[in-house]
C-alpha positions in Angstrom: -116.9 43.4 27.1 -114.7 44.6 29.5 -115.8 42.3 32.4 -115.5 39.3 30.2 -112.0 40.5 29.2 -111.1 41.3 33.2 -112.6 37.7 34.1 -110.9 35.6 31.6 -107.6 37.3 33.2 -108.1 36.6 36.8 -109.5 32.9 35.6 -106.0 32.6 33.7 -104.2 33.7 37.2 -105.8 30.5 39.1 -105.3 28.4 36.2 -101.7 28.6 36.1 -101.6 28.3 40.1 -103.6 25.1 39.7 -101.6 23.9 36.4 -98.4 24.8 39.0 -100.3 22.1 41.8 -100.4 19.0 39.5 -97.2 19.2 38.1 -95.5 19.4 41.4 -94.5 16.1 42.5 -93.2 16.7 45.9 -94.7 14.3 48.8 -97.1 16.1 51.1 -95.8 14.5 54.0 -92.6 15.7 53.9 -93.9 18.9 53.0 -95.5 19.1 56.3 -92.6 17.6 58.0 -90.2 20.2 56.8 -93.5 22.9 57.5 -93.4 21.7 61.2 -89.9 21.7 61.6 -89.4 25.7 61.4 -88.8 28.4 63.6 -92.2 29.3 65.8 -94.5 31.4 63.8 -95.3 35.3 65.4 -98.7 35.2 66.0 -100.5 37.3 62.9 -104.5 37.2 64.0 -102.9 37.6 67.7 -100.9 40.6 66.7 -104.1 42.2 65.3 -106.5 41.5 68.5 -103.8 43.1 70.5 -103.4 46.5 68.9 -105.1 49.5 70.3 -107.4 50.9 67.3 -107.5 50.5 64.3 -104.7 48.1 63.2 -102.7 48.2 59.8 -101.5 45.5 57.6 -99.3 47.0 55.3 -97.9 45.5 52.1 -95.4 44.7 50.2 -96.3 44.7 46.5 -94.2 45.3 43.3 -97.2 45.4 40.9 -101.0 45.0 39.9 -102.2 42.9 37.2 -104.8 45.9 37.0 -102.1 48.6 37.0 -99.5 47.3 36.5 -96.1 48.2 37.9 -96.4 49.8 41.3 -92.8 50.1 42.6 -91.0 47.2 40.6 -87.5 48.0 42.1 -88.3 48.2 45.3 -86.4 47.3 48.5 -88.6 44.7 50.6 -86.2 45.1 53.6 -86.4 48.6 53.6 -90.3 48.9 53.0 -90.5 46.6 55.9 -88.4 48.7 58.0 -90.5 51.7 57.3 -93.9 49.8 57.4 -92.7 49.3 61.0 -91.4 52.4 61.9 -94.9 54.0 61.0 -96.6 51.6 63.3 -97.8 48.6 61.3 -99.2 45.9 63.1 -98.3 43.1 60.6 -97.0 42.6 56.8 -98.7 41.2 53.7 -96.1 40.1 50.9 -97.3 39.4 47.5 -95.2 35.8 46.4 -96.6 35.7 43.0 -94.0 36.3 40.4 -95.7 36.0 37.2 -98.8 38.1 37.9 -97.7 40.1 40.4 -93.2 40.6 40.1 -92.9 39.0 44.2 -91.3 35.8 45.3 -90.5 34.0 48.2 -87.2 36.1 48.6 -89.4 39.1 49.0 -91.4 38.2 52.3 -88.2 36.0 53.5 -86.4 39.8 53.1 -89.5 41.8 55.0 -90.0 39.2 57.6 -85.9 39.6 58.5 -85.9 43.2 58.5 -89.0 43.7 61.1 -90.4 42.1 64.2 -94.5 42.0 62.9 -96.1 39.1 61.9 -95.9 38.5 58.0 -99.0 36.9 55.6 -97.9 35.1 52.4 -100.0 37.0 50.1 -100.7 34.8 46.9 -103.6 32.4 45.6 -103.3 28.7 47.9 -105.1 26.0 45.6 -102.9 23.0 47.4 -102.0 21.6 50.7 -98.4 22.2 49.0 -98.9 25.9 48.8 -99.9 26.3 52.6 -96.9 24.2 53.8 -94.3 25.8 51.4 -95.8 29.3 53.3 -94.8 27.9 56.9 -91.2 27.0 55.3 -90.4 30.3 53.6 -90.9 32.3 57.1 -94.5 33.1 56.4 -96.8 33.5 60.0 -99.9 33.6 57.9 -101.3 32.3 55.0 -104.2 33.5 52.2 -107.4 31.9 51.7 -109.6 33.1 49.0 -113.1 31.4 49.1 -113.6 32.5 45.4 -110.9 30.5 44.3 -111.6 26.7 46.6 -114.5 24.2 47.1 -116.0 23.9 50.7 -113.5 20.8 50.9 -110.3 22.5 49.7 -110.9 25.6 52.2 -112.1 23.5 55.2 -108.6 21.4 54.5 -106.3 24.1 54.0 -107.7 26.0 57.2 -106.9 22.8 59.2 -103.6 22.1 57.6 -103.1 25.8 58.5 -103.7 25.6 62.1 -101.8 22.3 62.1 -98.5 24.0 61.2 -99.2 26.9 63.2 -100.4 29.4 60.8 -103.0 32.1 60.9 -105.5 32.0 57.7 -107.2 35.4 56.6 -110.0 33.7 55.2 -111.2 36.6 52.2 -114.3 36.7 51.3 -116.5 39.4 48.8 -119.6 38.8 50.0 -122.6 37.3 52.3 -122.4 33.9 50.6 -118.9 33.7 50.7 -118.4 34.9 54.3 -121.3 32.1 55.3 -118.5 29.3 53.9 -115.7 30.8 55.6 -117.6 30.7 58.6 -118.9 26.9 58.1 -115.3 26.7 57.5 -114.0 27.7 60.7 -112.3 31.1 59.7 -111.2 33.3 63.0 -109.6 35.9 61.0 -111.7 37.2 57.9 -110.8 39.6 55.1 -113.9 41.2 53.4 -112.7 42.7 49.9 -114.0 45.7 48.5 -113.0 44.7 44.8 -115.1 42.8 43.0 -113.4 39.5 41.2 -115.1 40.0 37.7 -114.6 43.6 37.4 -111.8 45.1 39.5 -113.9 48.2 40.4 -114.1 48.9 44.3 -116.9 48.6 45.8 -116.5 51.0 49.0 -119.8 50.1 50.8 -118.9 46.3 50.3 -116.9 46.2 53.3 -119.0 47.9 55.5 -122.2 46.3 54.4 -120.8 42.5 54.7 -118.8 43.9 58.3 -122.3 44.7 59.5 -123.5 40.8 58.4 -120.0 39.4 60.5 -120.9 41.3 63.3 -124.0 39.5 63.5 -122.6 36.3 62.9 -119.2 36.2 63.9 -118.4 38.4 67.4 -115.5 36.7 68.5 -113.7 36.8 64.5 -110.6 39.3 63.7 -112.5 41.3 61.1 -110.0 43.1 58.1 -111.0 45.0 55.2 -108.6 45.2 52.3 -108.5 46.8 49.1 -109.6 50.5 47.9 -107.9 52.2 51.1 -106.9 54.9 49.9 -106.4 57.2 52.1 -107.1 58.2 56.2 -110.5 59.1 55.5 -111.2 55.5 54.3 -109.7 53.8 57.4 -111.5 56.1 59.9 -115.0 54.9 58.3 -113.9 50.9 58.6 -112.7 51.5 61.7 -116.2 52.7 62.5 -118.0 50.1 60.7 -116.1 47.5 63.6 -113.1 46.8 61.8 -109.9 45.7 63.2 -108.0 46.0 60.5 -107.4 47.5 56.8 -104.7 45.7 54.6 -103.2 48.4 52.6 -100.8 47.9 49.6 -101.0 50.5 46.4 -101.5 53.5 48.5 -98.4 52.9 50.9 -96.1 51.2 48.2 -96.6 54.4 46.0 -96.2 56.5 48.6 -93.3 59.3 49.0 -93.0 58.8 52.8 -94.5 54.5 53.8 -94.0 55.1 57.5 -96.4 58.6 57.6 -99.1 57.0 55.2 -98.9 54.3 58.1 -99.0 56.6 60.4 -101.6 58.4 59.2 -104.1 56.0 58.8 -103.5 54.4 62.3 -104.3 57.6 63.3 -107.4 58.4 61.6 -108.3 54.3 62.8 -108.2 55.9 66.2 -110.5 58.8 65.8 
């Protein structure tokens, strides 16, 4: 009962994204031209192959539709600023404001208050929804497999590169990490929760990591979700990661820029 009940949920989440798509009549093309017309981009999968270690995406997350409210009142600017001072190498800001309390203002907020590169953290089921993250300030844009048709991701990874955008391509498992590659992903996220039930999985990451290895040398490799402390990073890091996106741990956190710190530190080791 309760994975029907946690699957009907995250179903309703993409239904209202998609319900959101077809009622917005704005042309595509102008979309794009306003998309192109921005400020350059940082580079986010560039900022990530650079770093010494084991890099950090840390992020900036009012709530959970699994728990709930995280830190509803927080500060984006300020998290930012102490994401950055603890040694992040880029941002993730959740946009979603009925499931998840963030909005555009949020990453627009983080992105002016710190130099890293910034991912728009929220479910992309349109062409609309990549170019609207180029024109709010975003350097990077989310791409769940789970959620798109081979067509919709191979078009939204193109359209992505076309306006100069990054896409972390997430995937959850060996099926899904073979379309993101047919897809042409460069920068993949392997999630350690599962979709239907919301449990972590901490061997998920490490066991599809060892499949992207095989398949996929020259690919930014990230693992997100379920890192939970240093302990965690140090064994992703040793399963080849180059990344860990982190966002309930340091959001809760009494002291963002240490818990940063701290698991750069344990990446390095």
């Amino acid at each position: 009962m309760r994975d029907q009940r946690v699957a009907t949920y995250l179903d309703r989440i993409v239904a209202a994204h998609r319900e959101t798509a077809r009622a917005d009549t704005r042309r595509l093309d102008r979309l794009i031209e306003e998309a192109t017309a921005q400020p350059p981009v940082r580079g986010f999968a560039a900022a990530l192959r650079s770093i010494a270690g084991l890099g950090v995406i840390a992020e900036v997350k009012r709530r959970s539709p699994s728990r709930g409210d995280l830190h509803a009142d927080l500060d984006p600017a300020e998290v930012a600023r102490a994401y950055e001072r603890g040694g992040a190498a880029c941002l993730s800001v959740l946009t979603d404001r009925e499931f998840f309390g963030g909005s555009p203002a949020d990453l627009r907020d983080a992105r002016r208050a710190a130099a890293v590169p910034v991912l728009r953290k929220d479910f992309t089921v349109a062409a609309a929804d990549v170019c609207d993250a180029r024109i709010m300030g975003a350097d990077a844009v989310l791409l769940i497999v789970a959620t798109l048709d081979d067509t919709e991701l191979r078009d939204f990874h193109a359209l992505a590169g076309e306006l100069g955008l990054d896409a972390l391509v997430e995937v959850h498992d060996e099926a899904e990490l073979d379309r993101a590659l047919a897809a042409g992903a460069s920068l993949v996220g392997v999630n350690q929760r599962d979709l239907v039930t919301f449990e972590v999985d901490t061997t998920r990451a490490v066991r599809v990591g060892r499949v992207l290895s095989e398949r996929g040398d020259d690919v930014v490799r990230v693992a997100e979700s379920g890192i939970r402390a240093p302990e965690d990073a140090a064994v992703l890091a040793r399963a080849g990661y180059d990344a860990v996106l982190v966002g309930e741990s340091l959001v809760t956190a009494g002291d963002p820029a240490s818990a940063v710190r701290a698991l750069r530190m344990a990446g390095a080791g």
